[in-house]
C-alpha positions as CSV (number, residue, x, y, z in Angstrom):
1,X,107.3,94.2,123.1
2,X,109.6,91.8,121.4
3,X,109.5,88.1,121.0
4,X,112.9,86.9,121.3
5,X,115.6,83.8,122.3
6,X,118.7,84.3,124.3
7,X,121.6,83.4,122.3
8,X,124.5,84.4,124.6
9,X,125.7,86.6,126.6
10,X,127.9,89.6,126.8
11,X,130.6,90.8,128.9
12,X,132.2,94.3,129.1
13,X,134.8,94.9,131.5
14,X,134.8,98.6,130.5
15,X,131.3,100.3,130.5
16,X,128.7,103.1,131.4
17,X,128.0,103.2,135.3
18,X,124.2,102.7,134.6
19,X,125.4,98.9,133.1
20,X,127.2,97.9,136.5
21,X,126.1,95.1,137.9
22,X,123.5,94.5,135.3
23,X,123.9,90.7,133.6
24,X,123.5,91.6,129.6
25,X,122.4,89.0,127.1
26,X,122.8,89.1,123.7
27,X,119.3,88.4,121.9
28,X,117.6,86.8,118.8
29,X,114.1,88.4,118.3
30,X,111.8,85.8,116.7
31,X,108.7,85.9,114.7
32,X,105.5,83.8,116.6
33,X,106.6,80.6,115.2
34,X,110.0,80.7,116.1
35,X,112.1,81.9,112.3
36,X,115.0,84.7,113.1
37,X,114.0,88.1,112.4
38,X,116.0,90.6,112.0
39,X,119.5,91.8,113.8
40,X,120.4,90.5,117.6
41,X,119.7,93.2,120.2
42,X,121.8,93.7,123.7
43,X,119.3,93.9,126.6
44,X,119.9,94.1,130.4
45,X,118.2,91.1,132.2
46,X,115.8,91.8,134.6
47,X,114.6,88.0,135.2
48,X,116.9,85.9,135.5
49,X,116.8,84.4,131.8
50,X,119.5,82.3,130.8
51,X,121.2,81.2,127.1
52,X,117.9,79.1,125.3
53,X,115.4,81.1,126.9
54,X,112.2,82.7,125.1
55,X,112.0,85.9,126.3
56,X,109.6,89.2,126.0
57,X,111.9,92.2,125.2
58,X,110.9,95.9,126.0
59,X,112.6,98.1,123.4
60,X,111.7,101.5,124.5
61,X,114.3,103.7,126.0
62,X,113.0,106.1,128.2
63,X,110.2,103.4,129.5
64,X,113.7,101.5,130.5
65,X,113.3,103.6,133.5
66,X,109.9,102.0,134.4
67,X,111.4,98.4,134.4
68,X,114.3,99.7,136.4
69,X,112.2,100.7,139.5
70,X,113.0,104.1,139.1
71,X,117.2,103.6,138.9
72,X,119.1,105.4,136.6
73,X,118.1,104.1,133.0
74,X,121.4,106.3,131.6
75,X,121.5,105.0,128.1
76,X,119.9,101.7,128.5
77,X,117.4,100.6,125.8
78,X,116.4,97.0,125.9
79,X,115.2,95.1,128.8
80,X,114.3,91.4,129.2
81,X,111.1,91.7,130.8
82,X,109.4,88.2,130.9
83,X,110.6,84.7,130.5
84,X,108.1,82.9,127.9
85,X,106.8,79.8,128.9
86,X,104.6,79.2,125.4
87,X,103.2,80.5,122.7
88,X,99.8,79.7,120.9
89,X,98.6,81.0,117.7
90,X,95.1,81.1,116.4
91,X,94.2,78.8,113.3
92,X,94.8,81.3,110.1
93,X,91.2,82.1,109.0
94,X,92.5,82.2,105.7
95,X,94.1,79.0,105.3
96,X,91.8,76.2,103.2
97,X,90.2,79.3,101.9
98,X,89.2,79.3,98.0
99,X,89.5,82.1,96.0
């Protein structure tokens, strides 16, 4: 799973068959504290998320079809799977720590 925001979203008018109908965003995965990492990813929405959103990514391929409910995956890789509501991290054991 990836931790990611939506930053937009993208519109093709020309496309594979297994992308009709399918809403596609264009997203930002995100380290747990929020910083960019690495490149922006194109995944189908399955949720209903929306530009701004926090979102849970599955980046899998083949486990695409899972998600789908058994449609055609075709060459579909990434698929917004959850909506994020918040994130907590545990205190870092090692911070204060003395060497």
């Amino acid at each position: 799973m990836i931790y990611a925001q939506v930053v937009g979203t993208v519109v093709a008018t020309v496309k594979h068959a297994a992308f009709a109908g399918r809403t596609l965003l264009l997203c930002q995965p995100l380290t747990p504290d929020g910083a960019a990492l690495g490149p922006q990813r194109i995944a189908v929405d399955r949720v209903q998320a929306g530009v701004g959103d926090r979102v849970l990514l599955l980046d899998e391929g083949t486990g695409s079809r899972q998600i789908l409910g058994g449609e055609s995956a075709g060459p579909i890789r990434t698929v917004v799977v959850g909506i994020v509501d918040a994130v907590s991290l545990a205190p870092d054991p090692s911070a204060g720590a003395t060497p």
